[in-house]
VMD Tcl script that draws the C-alpha trace (Angstrom):
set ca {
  {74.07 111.59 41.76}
  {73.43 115.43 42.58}
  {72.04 116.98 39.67}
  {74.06 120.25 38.10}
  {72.68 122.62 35.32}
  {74.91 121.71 32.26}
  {77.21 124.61 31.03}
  {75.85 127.31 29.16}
  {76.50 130.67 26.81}
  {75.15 133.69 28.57}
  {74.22 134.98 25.24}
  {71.99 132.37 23.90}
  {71.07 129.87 27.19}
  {72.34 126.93 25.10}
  {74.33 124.14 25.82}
  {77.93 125.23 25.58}
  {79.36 123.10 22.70}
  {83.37 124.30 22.78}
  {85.57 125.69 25.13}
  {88.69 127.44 24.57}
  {92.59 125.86 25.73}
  {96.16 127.16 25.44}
  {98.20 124.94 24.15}
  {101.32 124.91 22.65}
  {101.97 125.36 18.38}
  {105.27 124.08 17.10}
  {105.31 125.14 13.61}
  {108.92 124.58 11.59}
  {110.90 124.54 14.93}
  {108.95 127.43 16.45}
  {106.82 126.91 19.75}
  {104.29 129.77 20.41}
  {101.57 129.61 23.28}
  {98.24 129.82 21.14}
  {94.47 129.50 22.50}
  {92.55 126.55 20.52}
  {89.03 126.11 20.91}
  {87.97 122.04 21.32}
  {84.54 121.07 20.55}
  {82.65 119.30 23.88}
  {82.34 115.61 24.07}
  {80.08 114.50 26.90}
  {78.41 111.08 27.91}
  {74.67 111.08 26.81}
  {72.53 108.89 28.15}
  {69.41 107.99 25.89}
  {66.38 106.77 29.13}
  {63.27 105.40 27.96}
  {60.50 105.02 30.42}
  {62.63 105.45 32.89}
  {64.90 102.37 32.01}
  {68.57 104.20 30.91}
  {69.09 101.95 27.62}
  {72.41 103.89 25.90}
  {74.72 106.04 26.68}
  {76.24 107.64 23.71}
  {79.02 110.40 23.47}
  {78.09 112.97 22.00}
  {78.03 116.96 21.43}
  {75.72 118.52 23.84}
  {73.43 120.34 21.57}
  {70.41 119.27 19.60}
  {69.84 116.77 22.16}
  {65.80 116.38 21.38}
  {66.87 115.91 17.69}
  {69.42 113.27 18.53}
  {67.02 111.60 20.57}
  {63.99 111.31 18.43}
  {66.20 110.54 14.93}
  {68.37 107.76 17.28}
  {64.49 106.37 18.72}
  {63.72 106.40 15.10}
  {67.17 104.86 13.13}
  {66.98 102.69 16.01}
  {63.98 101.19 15.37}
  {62.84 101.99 18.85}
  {59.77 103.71 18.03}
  {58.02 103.52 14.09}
  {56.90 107.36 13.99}
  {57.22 110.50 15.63}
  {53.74 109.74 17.13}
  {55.12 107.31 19.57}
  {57.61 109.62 20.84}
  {55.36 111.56 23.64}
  {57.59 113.56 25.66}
  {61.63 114.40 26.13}
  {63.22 115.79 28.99}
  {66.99 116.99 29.38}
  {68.70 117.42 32.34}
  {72.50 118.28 33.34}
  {73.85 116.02 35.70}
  {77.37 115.46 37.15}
  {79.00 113.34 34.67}
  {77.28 114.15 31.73}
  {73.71 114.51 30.31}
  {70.19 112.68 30.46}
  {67.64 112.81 28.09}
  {64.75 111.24 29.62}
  {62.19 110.18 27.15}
  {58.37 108.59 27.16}
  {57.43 106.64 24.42}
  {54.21 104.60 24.44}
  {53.42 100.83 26.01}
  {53.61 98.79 22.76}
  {57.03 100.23 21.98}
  {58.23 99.99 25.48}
  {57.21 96.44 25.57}
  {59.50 95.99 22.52}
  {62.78 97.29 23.20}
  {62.47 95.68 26.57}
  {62.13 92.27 25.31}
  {65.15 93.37 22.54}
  {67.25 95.52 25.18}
  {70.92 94.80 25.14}
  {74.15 96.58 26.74}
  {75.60 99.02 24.32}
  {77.77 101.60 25.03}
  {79.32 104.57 23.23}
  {78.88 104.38 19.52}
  {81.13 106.75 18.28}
  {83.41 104.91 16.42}
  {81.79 102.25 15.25}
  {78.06 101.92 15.63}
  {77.54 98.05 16.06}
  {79.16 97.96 19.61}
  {77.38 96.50 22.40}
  {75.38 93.95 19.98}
  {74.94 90.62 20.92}
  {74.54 88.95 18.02}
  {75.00 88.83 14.79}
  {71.22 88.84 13.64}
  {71.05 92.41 16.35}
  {74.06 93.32 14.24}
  {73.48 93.05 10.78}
  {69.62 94.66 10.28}
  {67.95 94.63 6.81}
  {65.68 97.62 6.34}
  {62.64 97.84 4.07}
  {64.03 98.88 0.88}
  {63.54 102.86 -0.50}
  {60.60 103.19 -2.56}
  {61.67 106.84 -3.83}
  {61.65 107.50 -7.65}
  {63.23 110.95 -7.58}
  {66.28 110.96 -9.78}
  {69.22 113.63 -8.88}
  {71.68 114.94 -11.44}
  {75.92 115.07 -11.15}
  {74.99 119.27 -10.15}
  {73.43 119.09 -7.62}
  {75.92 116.54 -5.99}
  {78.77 119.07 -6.45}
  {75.94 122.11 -5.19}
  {75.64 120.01 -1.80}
  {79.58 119.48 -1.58}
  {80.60 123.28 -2.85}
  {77.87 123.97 0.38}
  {78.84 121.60 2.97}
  {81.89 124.04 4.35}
  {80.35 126.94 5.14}
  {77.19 125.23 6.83}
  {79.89 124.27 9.43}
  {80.06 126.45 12.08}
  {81.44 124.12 14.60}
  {83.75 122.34 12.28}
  {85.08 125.81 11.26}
  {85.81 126.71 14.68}
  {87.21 123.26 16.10}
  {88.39 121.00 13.08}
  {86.45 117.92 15.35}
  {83.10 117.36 14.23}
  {80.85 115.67 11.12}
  {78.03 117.17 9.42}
  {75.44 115.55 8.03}
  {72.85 118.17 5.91}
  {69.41 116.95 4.42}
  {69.76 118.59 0.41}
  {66.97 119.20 -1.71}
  {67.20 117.57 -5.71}
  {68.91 120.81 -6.55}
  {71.60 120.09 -4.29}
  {70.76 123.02 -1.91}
  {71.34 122.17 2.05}
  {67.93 122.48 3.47}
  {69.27 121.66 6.97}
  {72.22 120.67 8.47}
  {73.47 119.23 11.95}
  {76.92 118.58 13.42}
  {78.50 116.06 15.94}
  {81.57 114.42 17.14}
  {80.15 111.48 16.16}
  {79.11 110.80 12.26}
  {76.33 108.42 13.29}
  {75.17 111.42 15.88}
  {75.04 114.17 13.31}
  {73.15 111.67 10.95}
  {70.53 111.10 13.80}
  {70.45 114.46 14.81}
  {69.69 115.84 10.94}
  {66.77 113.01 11.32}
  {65.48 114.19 14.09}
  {65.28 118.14 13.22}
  {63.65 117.20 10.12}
  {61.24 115.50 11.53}
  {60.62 118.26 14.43}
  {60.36 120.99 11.43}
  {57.89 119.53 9.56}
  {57.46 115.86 9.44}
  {56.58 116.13 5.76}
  {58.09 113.41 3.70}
  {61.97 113.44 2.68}
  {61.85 110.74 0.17}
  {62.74 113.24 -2.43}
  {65.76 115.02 -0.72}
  {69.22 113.04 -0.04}
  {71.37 113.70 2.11}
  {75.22 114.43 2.24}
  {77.74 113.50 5.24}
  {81.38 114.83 5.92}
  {82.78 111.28 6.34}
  {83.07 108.07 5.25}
  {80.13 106.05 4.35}
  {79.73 103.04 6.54}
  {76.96 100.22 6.82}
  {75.13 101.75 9.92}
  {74.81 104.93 7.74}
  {73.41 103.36 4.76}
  {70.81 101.83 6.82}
  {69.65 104.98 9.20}
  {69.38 106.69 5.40}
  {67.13 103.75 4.68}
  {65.26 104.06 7.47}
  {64.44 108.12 6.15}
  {63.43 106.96 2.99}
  {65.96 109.41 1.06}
  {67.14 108.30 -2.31}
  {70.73 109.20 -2.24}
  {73.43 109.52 0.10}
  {76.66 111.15 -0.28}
  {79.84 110.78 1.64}
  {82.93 113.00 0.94}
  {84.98 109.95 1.90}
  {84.83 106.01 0.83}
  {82.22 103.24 1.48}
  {83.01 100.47 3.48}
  {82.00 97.10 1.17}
  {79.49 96.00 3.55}
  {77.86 99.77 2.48}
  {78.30 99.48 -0.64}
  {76.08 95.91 -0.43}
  {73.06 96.97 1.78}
  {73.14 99.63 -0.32}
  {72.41 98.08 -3.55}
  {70.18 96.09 -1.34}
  {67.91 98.66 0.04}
  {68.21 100.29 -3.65}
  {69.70 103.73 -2.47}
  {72.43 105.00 -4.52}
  {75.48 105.61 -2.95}
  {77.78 108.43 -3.80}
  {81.71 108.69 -1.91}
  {84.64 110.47 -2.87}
  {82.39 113.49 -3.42}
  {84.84 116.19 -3.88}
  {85.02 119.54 -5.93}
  {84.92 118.52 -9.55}
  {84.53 114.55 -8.78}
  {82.95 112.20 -7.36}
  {82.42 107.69 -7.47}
  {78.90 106.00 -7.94}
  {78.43 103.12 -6.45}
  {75.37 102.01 -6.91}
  {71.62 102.61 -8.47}
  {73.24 104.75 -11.47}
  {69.90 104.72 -12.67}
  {68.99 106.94 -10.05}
  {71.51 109.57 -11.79}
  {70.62 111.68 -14.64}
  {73.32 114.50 -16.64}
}
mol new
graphics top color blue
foreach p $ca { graphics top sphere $p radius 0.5 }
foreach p [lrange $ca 0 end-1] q [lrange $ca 1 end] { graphics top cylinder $p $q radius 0.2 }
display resetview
C-alpha cells in the first residue's frame, strides 16, 4: 500500500475532520441547492508492535488520545507507563497509528488477540466469547459525592463545547466535569465509545493526575461498554443525556458508579448509587 499524507487544513496542519457537500434541501415542498458540511469517518487501524490488532472507524483527530484511552479501556496496557511510543501515518485507505508498548503487555494481548472490527455501533463486535464479552472491572473506590447542580452545570455546558457537532449534527461528545459540574475537557467522535476513549486519553496526556473525583458526561445513550471504560477511569459518576441499556444499569450498580440518563435541562433519572448524590 503506497503511503499518502492524510488531508489537512492549511491553517492549522491538522487532520481535516469535515468537508463541505451540496446537496439538495426540500423544506415544505421547496428544493434549494444548499452546501452541508459532513464530519469525516475514516478506517483507523490501532497496530501494536507491529501486529495491526483493530481497526476502528473513527474521526481523524485526536488520534494519540484515542489510542492511549482505547490501550487503556481496553485493558491492553495497565498505565500510561507501558505505552512507549505512537506513530500516525496517512495511508491510502485510511489511517495507522502504530504504537510500542512494552514485552509483558505484548505477550498478553497476543495470547488474548481476537478479530474485531469496527466498533462503532456496538462495541462488543468481533468477541469470541462470551467471557471476552462480558468483562467485570475492579469496582470504583471514589468517595466524592456530586450534587443535582452540577449535573444540570455539565448538561447546560455540553452544547457549546461542541464545535464539531455544531457544525455537522454527526458526532458524540464525551467531556471529563469537575464536582461543580464545569467541563474540564471535552472530546468528540463519530463514534460514542471513540469520544469516551479519546476524553481518556487527553486526560491522561494533560496531566495524568487522578480523576477519581471528576465524572464525566456523554451526548448519548449509556450502554454497558461505557459503564465499564468509566470504570476503568475510576470516575464516580457518569451521565448520559439519553437512556441506559439494563445490562448498564447492572454493571453499574456492580462496579458502584452511579449512573445518571435522561439528563436534560431541568431533569434528569438516577439509576443507581443515590448515595453518591447530595441536594
Amino acid at each position: 500500500m503506497k503511503a499518502v499524507t492524510p488531508p489537512v487544513n492549511d491553517d492549522e496542519l491538522a487532520p481535516v475532520v469535515s468537508s463541505s457537500f451540496t446537496a439538495s434541501n426540500w423544506r415544505k415542498g421547496v428544493t434549494q441547492s444548499v452546501h452541508d458540511q459532513l464530519i469525516e469517518e475514516v478506517a483507523v487501524a490501532l497496530v501494536y508492535n507491529g501486529i495491526s490488532h483493530v481497526v476502528m472507524m473513527a474521526t481523524p483527530d485526536h488520534l494519540e488520545d484515542f489510542a492511549l484511552g482505547f490501550s487503556l479501556t481496553e485493558g491492553i496496557i495497565e498505565n500510561p507507563q507501558q505505552l512507549y511510543d505512537i506513530n500516525t501515518r496517512g495511508l491510502d485507505d485510511g489511517i495507522e497509528v502504530a504504537m510500542t508498548i512494552s514485552n509483558e503487555r505484548f505477550a498478553l494481548l497476543k495470547a488474548a488477540r481476537r478479530n474485531m472490527t469496527g466498533r462503532t455501533g456496538c462495541g462488543l463486535c468481533g468477541a469470541e466469547s462470551l467471557e471476552q464479552a462480558i468483562r467485570q472491572p475492579a469496582p470504583v473506590t471514589t468517595q466524592q459525592t456530586y450534587s443535582h447542580c452540577a449535573i444540570e452545570t455539565a448538561v447546560a455546558q455540553l452544547e457549546s463545547r461542541q464545535p464539531l457537532q455544531a457544525i455537522t449534527g454527526a458526532v458524540h461528545g464525551a467531556a471529563l466535569c469537575d464536582s461543580n459540574g464545569n467541563i474540564e475537557v471535552l472530546r468528540e467522535d463519530v463514534g460514542r465509545h471513540n469520544a469516551l476513549d479519546k476524553l481518556y486519553g487527553a486526560v491522561c496526556n494533560q496531566s495524568g493526575s487522578a480523576i477519581n473525583d471528576r465524572f464525566v458526561l456523554i451526548s448519548s445513550r449509556a450502554s454497558y461498554e461505557l459503564v465499564l471504560k468509566a470504570a476503568v477511569m475510576g470516575v464516580g459518576m457518569l451521565v448520559a443525556v439519553s437512556a441506559p441499556t439494563s445490562l448498564a444499569v447492572r454493571l453499574a450498580e456492580q462496579v458502584n458508579i452511579t449512573l445518571v440518563g435522561f439528563a436534560r435541562n431541568g431533569r434528569h433519572m438516577i439509576y443507581t448509587h443515590l448515595e453518591r448524590i447530595t441536594t
